[in-house]
C-alpha angles and dihedrals in degrees: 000000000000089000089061097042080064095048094056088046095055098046094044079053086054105053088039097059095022090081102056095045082051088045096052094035081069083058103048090043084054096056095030086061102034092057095030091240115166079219156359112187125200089271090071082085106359130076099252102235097018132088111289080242079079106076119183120235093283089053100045088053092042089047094066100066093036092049094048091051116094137198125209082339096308137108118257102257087039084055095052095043094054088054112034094090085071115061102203079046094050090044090058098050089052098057092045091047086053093057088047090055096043084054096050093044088050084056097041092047093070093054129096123248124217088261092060098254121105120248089242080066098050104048092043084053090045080231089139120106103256107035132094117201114218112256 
């Protein structure tokens, strides 16, 4: 009994946590194609080793927009939740999360960061924790 009771625990864990890290993989495919990267990890906005709520200076500045959109009236992570138990749902949004993202990162891009560049330059560097330019 108590080894199911675990079972049931961890995959509850799972689905809990499976949708954010779906949610946020549209985002990294969006800028990993639209600057031809080999790969952007989750420290390109978030703190490595800390809770993803820690995001690094680039995440803190990308966060803003992102957290200030709304769909259908609801915040970005509230949104994919409602719809990634259907599939075709769930397709949609990312692509309409992708879009969102591709917006803020347009506005963002135009902003300094602490080091004097802007981020535009950064990311078109890959000189951003995180993301790996393709050789």
């Amino acid at each position: 009994m108590r080894f199911l009771c675990l079972v049931v625990v961890a995959f509850a864990m799972m689905a809990a946590t499976s949708g954010k890290a779906s949610a946020h993989s549209a985002f990294k495919k969006a800028l990993q194609t639209k600057y031809d990267y080999k790969s952007v990890s989750c420290n390109s906005c978030h703190v490595k080793g800390k809770p993803k709520s820690e995001r690094n200076e680039f995440g803190k500045v990308f966060h803003k927009p992102l957290d200030e959109m709304k769909f259908d009236g609801k915040g970005l992570t509230e949104k994919y939740e409602e719809v990634k138990g259907d599939k075709a749902l769930k397709d949609a949004f990312e692509v309409e999360m992708a879009e969102a993202f591709l917006k803020a990162l347009e506005a963002v891009s135009k902003e300094k960061s602490s080091g004097g560049k802007t981020w535009g330059e950064l990311l078109k560097n890959a000189e951003i924790e995180g993301i790996k330019p393709k050789e």
